[in-house]
C-alpha positions in Angstrom: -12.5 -32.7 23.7 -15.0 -29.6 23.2 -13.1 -28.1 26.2 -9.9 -28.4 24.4 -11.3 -26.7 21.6 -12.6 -24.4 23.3 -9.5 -23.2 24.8 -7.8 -23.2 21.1 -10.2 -21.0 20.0 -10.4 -18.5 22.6 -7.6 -16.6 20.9 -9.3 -16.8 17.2 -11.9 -14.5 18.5 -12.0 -11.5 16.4 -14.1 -8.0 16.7 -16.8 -7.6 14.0 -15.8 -6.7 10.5 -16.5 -3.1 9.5 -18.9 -2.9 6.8 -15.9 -1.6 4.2 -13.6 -4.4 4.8 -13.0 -5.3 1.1 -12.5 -2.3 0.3 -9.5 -1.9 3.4 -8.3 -5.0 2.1 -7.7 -4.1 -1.3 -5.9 -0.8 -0.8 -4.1 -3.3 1.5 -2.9 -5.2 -1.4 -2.7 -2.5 -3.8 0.1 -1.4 -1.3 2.0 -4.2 -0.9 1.7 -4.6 -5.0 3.2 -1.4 -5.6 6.2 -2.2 -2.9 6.4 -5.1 -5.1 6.7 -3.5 -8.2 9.0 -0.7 -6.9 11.2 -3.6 -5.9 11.6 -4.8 -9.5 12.5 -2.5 -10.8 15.5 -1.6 -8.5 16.1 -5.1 -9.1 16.1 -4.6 -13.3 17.8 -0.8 -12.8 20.7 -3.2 -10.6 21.0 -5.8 -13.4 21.3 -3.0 -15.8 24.1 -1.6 -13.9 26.4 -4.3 -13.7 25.7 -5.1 -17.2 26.9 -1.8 -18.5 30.0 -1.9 -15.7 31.0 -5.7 -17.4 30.3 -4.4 -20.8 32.8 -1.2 -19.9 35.5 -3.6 -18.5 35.5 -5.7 -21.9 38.8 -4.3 -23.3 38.9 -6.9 -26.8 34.9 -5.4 -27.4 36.1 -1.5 -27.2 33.6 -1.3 -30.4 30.8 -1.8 -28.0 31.5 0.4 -25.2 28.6 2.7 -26.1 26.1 -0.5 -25.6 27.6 -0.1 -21.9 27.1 3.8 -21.8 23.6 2.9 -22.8 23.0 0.3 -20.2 24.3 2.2 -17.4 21.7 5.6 -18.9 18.9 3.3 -19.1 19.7 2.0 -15.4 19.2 5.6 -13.8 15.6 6.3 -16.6 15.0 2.9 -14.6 15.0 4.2 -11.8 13.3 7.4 -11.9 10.6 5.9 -13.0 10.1 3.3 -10.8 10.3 5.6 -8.2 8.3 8.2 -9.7 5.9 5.7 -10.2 5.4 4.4 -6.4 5.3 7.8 -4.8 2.1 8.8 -7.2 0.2 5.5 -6.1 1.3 6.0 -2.9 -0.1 9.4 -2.7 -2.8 8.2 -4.5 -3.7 4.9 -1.9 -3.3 7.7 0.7 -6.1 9.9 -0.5 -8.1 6.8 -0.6 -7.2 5.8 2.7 -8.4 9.0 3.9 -11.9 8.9 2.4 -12.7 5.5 3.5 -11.2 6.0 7.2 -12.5 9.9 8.3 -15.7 9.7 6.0 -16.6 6.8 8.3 -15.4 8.1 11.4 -17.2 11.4 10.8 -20.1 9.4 9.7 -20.7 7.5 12.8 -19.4 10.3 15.4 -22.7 12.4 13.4 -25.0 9.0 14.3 -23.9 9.0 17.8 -24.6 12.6 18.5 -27.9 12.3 16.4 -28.7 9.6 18.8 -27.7 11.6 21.9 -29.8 14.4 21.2 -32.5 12.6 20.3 -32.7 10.9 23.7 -32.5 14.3 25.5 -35.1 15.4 23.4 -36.9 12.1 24.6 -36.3 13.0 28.4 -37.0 16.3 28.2 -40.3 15.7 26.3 -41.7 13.0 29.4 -40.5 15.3 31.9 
């Protein structure tokens, strides 16, 4: 049994966590949330369009063509602004991205020459 297990779990191994993983994992989201959101409202700017189309092709409500004219403007403000809206956050979770990945990087290439030099300083000083 153990030896079953054993062999199942072989493939859950995982390399260690960096110590910023929340913060990784919550730009994660944030990304996937704004997709979301950008979604929604092509979704609403959609609805909007066929509305004002079906409210246009009424021809016994020709008194209410502008509420068609109106749904079909408010469709492309729609639009625009859900689009507007996931290009700054993108942008934005890029920026972010950036600081948490080089800072780190630059971070630990600085610790590994620090350590470096401080073992040739170590050899050089027994020699």
């Amino acid at each position: 049994m153990k030896n079953e297990a054993k062999k199942l779990f072989r493939f859950l191994r995982t390399q260690p966590l960096p110590a910023h993983t929340n913060e990784i994992l919550a730009l994660e989201r944030t990304k996937l949330a704004n997709e979301r959101t950008l979604l929604s409202y092509i979704r609403s700017s959609l609805y909007l369009l066929l509305g004002g189309i079906a409210i246009l092709q009424l021809e016994d409500f020709s008194n209410i063509h502008w509420l068609g004219y109106v749904a079909l403007v408010v469709c492309i403000i729609f639009l625009a602004i859900g689009i507007f809206r996931y290009v700054l956050l993108s942008r934005r979770l890029y920026k972010w991205n950036r600081i948490l990945f080089v800072d780190n990087v630059a971070e630990k290439v600085e610790k590994q020459a620090n350590t470096e030099e401080k073992l040739v300083k170590e050899e050089t000083g027994t020699q």
